[in-house]
PDB file of N, H, CA, C and O in Angstrom:
ATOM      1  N   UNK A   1       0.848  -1.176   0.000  1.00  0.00           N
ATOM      2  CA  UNK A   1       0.000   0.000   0.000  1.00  0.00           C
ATOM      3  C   UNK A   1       0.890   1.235   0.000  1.00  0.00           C
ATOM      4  O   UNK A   1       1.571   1.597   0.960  1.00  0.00           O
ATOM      5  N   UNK A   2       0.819   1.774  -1.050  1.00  0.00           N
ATOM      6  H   UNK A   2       0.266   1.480  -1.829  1.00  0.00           H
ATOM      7  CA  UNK A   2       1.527   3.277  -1.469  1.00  0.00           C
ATOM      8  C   UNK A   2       0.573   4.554  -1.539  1.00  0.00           C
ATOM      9  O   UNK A   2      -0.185   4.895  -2.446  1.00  0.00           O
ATOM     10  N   UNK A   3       0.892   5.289  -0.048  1.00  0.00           N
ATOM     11  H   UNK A   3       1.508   5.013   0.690  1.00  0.00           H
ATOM     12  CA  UNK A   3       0.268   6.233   0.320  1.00  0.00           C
ATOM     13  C   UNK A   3       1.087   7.094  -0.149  1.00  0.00           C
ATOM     14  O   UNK A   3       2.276   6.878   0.086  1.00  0.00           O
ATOM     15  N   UNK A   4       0.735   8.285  -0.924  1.00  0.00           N
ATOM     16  H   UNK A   4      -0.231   8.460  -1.115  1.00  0.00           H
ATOM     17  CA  UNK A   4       2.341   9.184  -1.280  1.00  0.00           C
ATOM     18  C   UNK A   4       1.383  10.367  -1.069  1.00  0.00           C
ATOM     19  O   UNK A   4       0.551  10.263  -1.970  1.00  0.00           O
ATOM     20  N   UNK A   5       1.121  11.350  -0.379  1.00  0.00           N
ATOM     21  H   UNK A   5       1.797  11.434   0.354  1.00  0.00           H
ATOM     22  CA  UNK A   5       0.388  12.720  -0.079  1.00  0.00           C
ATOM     23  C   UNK A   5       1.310  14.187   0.291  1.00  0.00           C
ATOM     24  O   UNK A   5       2.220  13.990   1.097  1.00  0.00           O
ATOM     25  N   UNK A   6       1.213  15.131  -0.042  1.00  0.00           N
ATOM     26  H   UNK A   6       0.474  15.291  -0.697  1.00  0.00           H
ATOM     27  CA  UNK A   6       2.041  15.734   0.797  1.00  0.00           C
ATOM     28  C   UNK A   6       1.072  16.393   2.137  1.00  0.00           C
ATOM     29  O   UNK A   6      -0.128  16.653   2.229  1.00  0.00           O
ATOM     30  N   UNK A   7       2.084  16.498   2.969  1.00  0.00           N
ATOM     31  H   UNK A   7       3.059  16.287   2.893  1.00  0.00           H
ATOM     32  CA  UNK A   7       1.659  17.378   4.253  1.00  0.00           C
ATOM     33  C   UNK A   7       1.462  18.702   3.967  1.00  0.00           C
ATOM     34  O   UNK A   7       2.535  18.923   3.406  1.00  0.00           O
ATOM     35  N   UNK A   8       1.046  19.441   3.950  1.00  0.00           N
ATOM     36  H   UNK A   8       0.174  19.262   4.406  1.00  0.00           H
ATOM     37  CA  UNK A   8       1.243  20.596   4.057  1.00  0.00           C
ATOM     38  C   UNK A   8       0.128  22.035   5.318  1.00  0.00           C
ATOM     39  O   UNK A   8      -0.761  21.813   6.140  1.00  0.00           O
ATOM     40  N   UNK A   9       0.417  22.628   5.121  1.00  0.00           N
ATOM     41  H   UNK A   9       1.140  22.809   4.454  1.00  0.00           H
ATOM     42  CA  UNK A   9      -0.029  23.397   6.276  1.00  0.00           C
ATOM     43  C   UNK A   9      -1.746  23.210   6.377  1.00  0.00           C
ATOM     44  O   UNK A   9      -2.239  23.013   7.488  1.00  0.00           O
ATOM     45  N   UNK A  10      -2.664  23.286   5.101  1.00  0.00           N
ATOM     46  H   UNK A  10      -2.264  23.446   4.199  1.00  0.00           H
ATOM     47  CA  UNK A  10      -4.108  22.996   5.685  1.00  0.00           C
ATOM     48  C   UNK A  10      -4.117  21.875   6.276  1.00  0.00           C
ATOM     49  O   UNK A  10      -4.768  21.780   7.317  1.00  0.00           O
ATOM     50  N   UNK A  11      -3.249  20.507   5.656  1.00  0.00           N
ATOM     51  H   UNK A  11      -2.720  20.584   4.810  1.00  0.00           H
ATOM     52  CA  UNK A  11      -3.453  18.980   6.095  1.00  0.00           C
ATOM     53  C   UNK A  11      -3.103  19.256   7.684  1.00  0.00           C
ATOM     54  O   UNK A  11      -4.052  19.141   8.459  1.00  0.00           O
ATOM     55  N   UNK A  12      -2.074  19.541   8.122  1.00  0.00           N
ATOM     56  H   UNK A  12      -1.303  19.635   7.492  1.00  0.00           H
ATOM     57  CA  UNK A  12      -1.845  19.768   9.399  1.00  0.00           C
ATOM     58  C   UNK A  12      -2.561  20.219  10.426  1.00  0.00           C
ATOM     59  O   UNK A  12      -2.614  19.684  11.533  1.00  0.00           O
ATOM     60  N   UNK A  13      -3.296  21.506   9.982  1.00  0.00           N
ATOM     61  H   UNK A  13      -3.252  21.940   9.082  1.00  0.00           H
ATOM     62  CA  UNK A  13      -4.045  22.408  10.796  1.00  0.00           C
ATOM     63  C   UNK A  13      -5.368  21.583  10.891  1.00  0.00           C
ATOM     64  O   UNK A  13      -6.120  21.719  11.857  1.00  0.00           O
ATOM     65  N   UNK A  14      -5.579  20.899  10.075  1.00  0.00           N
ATOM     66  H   UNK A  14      -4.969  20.788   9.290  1.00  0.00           H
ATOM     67  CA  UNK A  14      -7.246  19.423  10.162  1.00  0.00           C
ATOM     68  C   UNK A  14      -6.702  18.876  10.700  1.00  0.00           C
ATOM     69  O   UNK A  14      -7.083  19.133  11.842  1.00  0.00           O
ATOM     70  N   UNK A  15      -5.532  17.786  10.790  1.00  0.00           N
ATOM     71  H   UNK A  15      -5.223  17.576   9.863  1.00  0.00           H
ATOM     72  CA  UNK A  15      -5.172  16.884  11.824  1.00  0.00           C
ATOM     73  C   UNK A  15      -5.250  17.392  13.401  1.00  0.00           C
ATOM     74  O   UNK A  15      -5.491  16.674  14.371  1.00  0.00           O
ATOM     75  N   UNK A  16      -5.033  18.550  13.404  1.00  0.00           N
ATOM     76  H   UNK A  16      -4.837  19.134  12.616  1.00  0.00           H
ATOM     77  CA  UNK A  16      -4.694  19.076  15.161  1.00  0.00           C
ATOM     78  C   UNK A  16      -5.775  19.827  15.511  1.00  0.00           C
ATOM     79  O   UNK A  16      -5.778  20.343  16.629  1.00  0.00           O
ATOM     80  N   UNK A  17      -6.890  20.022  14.612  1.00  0.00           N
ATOM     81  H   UNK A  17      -6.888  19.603  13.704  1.00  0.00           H
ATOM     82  CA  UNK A  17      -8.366  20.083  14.848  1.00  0.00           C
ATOM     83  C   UNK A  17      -8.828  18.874  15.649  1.00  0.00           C
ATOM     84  O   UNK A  17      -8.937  18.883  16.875  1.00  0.00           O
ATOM     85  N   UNK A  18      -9.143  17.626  14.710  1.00  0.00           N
ATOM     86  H   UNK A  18      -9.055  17.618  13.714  1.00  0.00           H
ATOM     87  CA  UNK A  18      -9.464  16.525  15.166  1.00  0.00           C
ATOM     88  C   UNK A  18      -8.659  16.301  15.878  1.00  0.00           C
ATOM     89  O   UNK A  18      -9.494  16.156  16.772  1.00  0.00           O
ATOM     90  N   UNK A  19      -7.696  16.109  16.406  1.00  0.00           N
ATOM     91  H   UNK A  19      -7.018  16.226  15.680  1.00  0.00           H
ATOM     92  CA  UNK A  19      -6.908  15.529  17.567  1.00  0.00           C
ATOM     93  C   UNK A  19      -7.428  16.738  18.928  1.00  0.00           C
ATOM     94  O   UNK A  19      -7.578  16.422  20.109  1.00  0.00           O
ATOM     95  N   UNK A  20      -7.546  17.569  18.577  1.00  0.00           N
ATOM     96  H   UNK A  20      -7.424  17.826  17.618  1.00  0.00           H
ATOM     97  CA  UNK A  20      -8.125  18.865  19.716  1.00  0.00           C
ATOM     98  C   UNK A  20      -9.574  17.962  20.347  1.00  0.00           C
ATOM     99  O   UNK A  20      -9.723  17.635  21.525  1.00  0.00           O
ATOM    100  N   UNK A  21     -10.595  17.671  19.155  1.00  0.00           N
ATOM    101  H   UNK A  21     -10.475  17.936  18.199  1.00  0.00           H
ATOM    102  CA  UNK A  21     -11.412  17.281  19.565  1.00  0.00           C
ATOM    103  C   UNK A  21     -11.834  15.902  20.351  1.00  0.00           C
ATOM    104  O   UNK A  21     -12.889  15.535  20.867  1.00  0.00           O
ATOM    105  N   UNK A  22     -10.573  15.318  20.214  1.00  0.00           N
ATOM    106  H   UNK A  22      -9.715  15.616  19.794  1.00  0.00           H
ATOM    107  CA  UNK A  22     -10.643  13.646  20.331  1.00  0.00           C
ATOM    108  C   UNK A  22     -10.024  13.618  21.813  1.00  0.00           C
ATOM    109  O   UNK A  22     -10.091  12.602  22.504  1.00  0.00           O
ATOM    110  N   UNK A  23      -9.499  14.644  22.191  1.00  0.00           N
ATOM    111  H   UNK A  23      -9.444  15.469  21.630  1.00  0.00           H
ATOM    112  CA  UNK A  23      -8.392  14.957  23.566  1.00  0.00           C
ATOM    113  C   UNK A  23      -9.816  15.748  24.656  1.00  0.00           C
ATOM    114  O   UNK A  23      -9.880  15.711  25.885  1.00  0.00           O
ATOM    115  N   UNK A  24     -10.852  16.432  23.648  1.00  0.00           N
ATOM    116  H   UNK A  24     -10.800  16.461  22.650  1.00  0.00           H
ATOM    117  CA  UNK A  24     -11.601  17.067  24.439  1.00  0.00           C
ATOM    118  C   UNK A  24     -12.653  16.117  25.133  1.00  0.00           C
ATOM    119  O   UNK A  24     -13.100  16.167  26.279  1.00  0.00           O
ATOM    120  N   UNK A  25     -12.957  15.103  23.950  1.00  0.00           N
ATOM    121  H   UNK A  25     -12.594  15.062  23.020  1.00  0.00           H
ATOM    122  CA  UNK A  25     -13.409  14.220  24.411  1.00  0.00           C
ATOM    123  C   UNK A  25     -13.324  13.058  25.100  1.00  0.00           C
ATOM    124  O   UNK A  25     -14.354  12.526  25.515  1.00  0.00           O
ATOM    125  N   UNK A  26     -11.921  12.430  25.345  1.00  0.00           N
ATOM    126  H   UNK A  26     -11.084  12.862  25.009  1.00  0.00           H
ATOM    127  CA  UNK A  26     -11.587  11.653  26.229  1.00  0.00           C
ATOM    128  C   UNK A  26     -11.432  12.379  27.602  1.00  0.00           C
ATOM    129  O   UNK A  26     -11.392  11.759  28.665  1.00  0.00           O
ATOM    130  N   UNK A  27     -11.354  13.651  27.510  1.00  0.00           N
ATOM    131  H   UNK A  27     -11.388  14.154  26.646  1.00  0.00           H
ATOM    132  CA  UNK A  27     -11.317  14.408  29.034  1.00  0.00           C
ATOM    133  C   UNK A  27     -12.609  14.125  29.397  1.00  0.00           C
ATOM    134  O   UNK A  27     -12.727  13.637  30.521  1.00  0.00           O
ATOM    135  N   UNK A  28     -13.825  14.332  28.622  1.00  0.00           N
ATOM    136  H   UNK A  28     -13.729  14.728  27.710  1.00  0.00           H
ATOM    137  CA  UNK A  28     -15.000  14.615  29.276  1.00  0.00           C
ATOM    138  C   UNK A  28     -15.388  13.259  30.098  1.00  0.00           C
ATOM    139  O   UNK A  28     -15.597  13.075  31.298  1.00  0.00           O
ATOM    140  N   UNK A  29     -15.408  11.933  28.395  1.00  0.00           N
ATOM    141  H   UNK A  29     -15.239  12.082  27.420  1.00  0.00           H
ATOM    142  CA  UNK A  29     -15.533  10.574  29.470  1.00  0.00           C
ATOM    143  C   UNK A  29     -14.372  10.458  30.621  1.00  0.00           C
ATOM    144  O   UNK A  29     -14.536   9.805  31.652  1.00  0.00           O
ATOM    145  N   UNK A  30     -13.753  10.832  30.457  1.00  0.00           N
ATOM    146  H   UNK A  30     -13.620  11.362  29.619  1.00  0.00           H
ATOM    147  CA  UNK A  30     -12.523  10.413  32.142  1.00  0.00           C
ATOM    148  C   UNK A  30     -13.635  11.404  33.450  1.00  0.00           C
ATOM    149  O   UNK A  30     -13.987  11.243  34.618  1.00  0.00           O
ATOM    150  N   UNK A  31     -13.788  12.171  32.628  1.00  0.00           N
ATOM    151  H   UNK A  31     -13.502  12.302  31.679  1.00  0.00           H
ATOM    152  CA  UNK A  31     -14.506  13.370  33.953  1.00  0.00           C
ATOM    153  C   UNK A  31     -15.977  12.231  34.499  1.00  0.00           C
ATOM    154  O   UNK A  31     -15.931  11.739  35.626  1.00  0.00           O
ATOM    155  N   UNK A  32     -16.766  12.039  33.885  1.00  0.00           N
ATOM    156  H   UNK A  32     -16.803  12.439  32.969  1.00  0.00           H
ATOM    157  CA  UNK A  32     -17.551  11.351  33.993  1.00  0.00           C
ATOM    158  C   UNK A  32     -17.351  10.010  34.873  1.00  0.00           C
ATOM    159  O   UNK A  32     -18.196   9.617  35.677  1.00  0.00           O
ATOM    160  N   UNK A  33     -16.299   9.450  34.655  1.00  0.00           N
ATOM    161  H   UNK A  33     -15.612   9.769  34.002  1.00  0.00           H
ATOM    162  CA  UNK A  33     -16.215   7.956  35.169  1.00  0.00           C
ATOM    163  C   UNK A  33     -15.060   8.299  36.868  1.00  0.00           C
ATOM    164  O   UNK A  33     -14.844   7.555  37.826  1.00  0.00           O
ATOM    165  N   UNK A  34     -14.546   9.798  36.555  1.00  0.00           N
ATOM    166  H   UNK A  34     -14.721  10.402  35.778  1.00  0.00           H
ATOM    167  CA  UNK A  34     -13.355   9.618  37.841  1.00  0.00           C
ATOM    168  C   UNK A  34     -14.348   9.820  39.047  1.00  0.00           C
ATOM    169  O   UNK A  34     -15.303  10.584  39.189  1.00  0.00           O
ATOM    170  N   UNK A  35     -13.786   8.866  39.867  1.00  0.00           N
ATOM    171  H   UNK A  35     -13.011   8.245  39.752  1.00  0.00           H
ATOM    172  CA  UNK A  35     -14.482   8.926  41.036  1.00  0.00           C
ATOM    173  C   UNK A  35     -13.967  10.013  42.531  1.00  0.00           C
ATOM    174  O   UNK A  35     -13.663   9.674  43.675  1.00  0.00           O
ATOM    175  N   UNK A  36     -14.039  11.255  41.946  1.00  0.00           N
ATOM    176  H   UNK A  36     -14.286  11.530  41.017  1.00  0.00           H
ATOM    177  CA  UNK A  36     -13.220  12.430  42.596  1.00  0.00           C
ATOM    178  C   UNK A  36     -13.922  12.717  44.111  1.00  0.00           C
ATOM    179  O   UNK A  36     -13.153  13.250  44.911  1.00  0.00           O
ATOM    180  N   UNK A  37     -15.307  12.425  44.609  1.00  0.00           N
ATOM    181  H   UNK A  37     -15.931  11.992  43.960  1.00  0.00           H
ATOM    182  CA  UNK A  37     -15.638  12.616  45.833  1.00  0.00           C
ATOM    183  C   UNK A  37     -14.811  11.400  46.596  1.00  0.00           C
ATOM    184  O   UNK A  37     -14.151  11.693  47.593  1.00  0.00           O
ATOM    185  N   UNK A  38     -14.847  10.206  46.182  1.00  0.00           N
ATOM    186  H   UNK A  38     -15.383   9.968  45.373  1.00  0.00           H
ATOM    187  CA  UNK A  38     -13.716   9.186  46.674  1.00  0.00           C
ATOM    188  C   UNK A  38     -12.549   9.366  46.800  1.00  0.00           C
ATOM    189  O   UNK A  38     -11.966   8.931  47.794  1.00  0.00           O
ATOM    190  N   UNK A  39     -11.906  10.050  45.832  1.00  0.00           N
ATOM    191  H   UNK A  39     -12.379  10.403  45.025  1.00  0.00           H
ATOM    192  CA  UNK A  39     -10.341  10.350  45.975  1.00  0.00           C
ATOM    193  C   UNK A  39     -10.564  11.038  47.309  1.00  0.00           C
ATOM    194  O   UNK A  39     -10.329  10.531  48.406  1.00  0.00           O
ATOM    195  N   UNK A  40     -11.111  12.417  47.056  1.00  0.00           N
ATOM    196  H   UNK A  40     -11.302  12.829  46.165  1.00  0.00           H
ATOM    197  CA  UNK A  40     -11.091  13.044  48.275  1.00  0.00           C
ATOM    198  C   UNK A  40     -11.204  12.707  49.634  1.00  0.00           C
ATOM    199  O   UNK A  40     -10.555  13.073  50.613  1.00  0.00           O
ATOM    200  N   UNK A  41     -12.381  11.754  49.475  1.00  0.00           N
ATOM    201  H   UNK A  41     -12.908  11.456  48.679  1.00  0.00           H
ATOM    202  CA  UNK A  41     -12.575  11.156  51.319  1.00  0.00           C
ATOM    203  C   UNK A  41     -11.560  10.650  51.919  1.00  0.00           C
ATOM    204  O   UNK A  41     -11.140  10.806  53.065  1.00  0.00           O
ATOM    205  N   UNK A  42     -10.986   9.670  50.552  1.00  0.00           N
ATOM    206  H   UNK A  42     -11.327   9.543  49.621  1.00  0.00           H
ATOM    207  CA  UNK A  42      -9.602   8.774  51.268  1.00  0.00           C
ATOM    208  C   UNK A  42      -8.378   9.766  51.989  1.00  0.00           C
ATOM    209  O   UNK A  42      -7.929   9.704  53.134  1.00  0.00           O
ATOM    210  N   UNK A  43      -7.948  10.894  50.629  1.00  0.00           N
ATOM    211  H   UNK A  43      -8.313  10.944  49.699  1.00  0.00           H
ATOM    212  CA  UNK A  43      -7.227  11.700  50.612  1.00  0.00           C
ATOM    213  C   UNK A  43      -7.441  12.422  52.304  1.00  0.00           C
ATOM    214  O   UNK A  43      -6.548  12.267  53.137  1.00  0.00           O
ATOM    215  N   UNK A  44      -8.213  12.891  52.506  1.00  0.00           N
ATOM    216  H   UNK A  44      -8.939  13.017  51.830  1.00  0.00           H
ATOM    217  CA  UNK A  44      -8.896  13.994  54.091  1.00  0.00           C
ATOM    218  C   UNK A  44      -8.460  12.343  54.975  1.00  0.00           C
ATOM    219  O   UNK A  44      -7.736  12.604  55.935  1.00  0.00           O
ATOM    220  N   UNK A  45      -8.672  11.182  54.879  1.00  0.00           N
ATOM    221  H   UNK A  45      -9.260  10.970  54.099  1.00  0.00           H
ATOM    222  CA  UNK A  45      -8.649  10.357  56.379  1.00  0.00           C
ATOM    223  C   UNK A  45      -7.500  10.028  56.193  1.00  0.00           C
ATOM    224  O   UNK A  45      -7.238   9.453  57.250  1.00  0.00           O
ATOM    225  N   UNK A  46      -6.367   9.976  55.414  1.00  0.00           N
ATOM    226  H   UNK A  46      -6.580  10.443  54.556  1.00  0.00           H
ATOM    227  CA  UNK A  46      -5.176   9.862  55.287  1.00  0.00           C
ATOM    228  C   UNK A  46      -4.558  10.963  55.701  1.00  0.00           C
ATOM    229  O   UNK A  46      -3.547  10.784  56.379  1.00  0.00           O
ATOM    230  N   UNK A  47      -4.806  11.779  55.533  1.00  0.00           N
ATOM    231  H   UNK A  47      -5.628  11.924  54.983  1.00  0.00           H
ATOM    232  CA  UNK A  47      -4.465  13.395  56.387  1.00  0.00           C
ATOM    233  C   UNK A  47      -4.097  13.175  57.634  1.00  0.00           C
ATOM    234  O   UNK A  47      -2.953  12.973  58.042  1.00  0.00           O
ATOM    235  N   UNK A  48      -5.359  13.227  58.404  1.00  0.00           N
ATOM    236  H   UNK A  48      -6.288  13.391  58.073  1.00  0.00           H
ATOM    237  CA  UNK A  48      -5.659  12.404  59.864  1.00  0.00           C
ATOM    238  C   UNK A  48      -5.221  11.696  60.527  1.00  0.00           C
ATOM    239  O   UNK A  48      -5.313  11.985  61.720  1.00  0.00           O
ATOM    240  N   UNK A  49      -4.843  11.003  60.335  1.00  0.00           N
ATOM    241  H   UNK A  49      -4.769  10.768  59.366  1.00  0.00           H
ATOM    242  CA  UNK A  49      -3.972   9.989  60.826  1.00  0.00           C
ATOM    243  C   UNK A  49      -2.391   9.971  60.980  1.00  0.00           C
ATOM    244  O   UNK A  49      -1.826   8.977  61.435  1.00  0.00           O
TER     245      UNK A  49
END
């Protein structure tokens, strides 16, 4: 398979679009699934002690 394209500055500036968006969106599912009131509780009774 002979991909031969050039790069050039629009191709680039679309790649780091979509990669912007793909980074925005793995933040959001991580935000969703992190269990941050837990971190915290542990975090405060580890303090304590």
């Amino acid at each position: 398979m002979n991909l031969e394209f050039r790069v050039t500055k629009k191709f680039v500036n679309e790649l780091l679009d979509i990669l912007d968006e793909l980074v925005k969106e793995t933040r959001r599912e991580k935000k969703k699934k992190y269990p941050y009131a837990e971190w915290k509780r542990r975090e405060n009774s580890l303090r304590k002690d």
